[in-house]
DRENBAKE-547492 format. One line per field, with one value per residue: x, y, z of N, C-alpha, C in turn; chain; residue in one letter. Coordinates in pm, 1 decimal, always signed. Example, Ala and Ser with C-alpha at 12.3 -4.5 7.8 and 13.67 -1.06 7.14 Angstrom:
<recs>
n_X	+1319.0,+1285.0
n_Y	-569.0,-225.0
n_Z	+780.0,+708.0
ca_X	+1230.0,+1367.0
ca_Y	-450.0,-106.0
ca_Z	+780.0,+714.0
c_X	+1320.0,+1290.0
c_Y	-330.0,+3.0
c_Z	+780.0,+787.0
chaine	A,A
residu	A,S
</recs>
This chain:
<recs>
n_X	+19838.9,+19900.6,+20121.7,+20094.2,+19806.6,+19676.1,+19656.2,+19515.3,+19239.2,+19011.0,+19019.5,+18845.0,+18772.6,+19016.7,+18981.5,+18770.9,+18875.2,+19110.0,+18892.4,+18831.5,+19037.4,+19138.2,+18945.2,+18956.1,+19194.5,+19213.7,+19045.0,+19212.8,+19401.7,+19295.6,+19267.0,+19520.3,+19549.2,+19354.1,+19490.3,+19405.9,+19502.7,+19646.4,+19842.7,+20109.9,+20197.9,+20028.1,+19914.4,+20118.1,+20133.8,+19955.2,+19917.3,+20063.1,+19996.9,+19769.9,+19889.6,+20051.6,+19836.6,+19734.0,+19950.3,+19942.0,+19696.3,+19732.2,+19947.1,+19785.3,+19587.5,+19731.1,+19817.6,+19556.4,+19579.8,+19720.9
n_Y	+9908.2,+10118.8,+10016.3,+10146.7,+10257.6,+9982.4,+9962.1,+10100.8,+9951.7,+9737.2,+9363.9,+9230.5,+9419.1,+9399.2,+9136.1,+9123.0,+9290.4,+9131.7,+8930.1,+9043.0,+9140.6,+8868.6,+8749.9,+8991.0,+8946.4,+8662.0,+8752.6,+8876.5,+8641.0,+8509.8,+8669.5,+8698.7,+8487.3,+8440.0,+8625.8,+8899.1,+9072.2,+9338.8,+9514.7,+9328.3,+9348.5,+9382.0,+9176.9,+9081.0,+9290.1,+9300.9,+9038.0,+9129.6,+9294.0,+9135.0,+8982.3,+9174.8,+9236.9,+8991.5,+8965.8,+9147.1,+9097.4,+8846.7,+8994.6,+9151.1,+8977.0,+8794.0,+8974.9,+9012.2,+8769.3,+8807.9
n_Z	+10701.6,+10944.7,+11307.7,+11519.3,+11485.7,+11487.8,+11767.2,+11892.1,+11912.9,+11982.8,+12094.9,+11968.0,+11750.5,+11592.3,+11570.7,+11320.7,+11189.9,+11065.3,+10962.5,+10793.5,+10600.2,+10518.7,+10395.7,+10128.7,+10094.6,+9987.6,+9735.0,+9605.9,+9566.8,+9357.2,+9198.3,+9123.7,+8999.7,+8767.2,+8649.7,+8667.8,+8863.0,+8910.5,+9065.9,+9227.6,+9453.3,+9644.6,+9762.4,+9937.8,+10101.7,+10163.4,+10336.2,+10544.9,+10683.4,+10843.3,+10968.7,+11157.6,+11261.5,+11411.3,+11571.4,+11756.8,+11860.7,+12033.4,+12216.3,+12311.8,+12445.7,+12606.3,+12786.0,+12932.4,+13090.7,+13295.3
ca_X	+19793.9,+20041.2,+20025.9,+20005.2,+19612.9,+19621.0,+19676.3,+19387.9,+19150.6,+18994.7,+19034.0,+18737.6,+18786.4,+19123.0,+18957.0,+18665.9,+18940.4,+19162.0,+18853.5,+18780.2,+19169.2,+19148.1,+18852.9,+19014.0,+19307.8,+19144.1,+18996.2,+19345.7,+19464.6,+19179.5,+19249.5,+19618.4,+19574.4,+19306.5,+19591.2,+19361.4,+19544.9,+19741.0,+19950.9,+20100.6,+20259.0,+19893.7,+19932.0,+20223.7,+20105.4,+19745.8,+19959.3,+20135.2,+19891.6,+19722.5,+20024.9,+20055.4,+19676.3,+19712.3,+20068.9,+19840.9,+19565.5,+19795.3,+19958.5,+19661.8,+19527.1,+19830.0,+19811.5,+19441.6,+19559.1,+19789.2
ca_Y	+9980.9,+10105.6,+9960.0,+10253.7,+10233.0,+9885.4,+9943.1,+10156.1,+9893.7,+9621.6,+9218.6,+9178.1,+9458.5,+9353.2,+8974.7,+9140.7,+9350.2,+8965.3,+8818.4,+9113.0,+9139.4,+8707.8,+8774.5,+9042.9,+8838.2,+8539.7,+8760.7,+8898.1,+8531.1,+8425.1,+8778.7,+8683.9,+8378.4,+8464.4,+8732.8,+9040.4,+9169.7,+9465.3,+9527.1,+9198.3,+9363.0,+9408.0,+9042.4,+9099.0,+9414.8,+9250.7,+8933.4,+9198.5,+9330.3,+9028.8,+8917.9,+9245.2,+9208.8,+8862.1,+8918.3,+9226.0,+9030.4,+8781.8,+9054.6,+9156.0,+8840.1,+8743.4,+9059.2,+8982.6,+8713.5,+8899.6
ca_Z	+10817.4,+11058.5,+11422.9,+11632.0,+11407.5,+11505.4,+11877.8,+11954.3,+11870.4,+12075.9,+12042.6,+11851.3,+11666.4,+11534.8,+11464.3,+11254.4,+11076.7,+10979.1,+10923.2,+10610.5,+10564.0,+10460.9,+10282.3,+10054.3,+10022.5,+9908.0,+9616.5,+9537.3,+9499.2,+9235.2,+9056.7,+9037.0,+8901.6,+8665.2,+8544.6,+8638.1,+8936.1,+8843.2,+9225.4,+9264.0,+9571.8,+9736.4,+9839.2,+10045.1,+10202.0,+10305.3,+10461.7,+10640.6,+10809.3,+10902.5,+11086.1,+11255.8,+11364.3,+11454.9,+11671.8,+11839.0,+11936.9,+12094.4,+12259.5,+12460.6,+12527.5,+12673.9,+12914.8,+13013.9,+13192.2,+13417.8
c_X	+19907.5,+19990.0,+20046.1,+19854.0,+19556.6,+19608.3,+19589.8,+19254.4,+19115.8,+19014.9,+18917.6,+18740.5,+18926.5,+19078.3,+18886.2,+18800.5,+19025.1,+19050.1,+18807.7,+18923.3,+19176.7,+19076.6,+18927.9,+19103.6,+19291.7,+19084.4,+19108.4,+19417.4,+19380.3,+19237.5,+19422.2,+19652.2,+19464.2,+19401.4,+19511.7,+19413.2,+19678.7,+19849.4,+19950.9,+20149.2,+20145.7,+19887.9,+20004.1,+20194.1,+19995.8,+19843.0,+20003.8,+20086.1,+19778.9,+19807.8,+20056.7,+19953.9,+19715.1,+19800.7,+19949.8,+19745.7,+19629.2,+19857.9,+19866.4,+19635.3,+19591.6,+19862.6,+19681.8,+19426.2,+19670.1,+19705.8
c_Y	+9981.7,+10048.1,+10012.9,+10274.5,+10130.8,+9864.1,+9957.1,+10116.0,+9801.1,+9483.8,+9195.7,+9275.2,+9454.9,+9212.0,+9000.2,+9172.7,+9226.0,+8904.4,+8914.0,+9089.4,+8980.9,+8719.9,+8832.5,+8950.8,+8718.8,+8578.8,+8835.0,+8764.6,+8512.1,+8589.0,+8764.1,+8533.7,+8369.7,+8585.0,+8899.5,+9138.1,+9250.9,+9555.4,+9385.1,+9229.6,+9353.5,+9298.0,+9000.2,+9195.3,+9376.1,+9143.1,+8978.2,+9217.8,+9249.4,+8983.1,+8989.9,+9252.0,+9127.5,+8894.2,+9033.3,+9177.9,+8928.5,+8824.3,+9112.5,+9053.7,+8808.2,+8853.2,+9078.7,+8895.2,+8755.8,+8931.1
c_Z	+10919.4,+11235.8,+11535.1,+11596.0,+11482.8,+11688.0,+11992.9,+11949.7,+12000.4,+12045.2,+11909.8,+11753.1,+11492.1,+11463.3,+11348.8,+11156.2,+10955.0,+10938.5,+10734.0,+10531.3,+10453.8,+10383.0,+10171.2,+10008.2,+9935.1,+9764.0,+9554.5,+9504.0,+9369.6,+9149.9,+8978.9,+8976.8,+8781.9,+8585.3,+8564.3,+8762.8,+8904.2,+8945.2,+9221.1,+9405.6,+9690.5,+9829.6,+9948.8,+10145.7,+10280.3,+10356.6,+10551.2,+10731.6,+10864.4,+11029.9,+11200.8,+11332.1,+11450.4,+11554.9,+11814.4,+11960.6,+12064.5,+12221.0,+12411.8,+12511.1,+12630.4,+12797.8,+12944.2,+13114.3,+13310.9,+13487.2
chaine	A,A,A,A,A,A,A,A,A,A,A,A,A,A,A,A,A,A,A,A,A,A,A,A,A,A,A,A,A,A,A,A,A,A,A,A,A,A,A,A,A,A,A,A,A,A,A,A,A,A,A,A,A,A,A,A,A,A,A,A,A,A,A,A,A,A
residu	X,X,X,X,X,X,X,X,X,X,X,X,X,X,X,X,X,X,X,X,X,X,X,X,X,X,X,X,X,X,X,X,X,X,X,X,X,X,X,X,X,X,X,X,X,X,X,X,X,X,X,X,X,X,X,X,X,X,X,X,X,X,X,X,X,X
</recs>
């Protein structure tokens, strides 16, 4: 997800999105270690965009208290 997408969101909407994002991820680890995930790159691309959520969220927060 690009993060002009991620920008137009709100705090909580960005946490809901990491908290599905971790989810997913968590069932891309178990599929690549049972051998059935077939993108091993998917893993890298969902941490990605966790990270870009997460720096986001931080982002605002950190200009709410201004």
């Amino acid at each position: 997800m690009k993060v002009s997408e991620l920008r137009g969101l709100s705090v909580e909407e960005l946490q809901e999105k990491v908290r599905n994002w971790k989810r997913d991820l968590m069932q891309l680890r178990f599929q690549a270690k049972t051998g059935k995930l077939e993108r091993q790159s998917a893993i890298k691309e969902l941490r990605r965009d966790v990270a870009r959520a997460l720096t986001l969220v931080g982002e605002k927060k950190g200009t709410e208290k201004l």
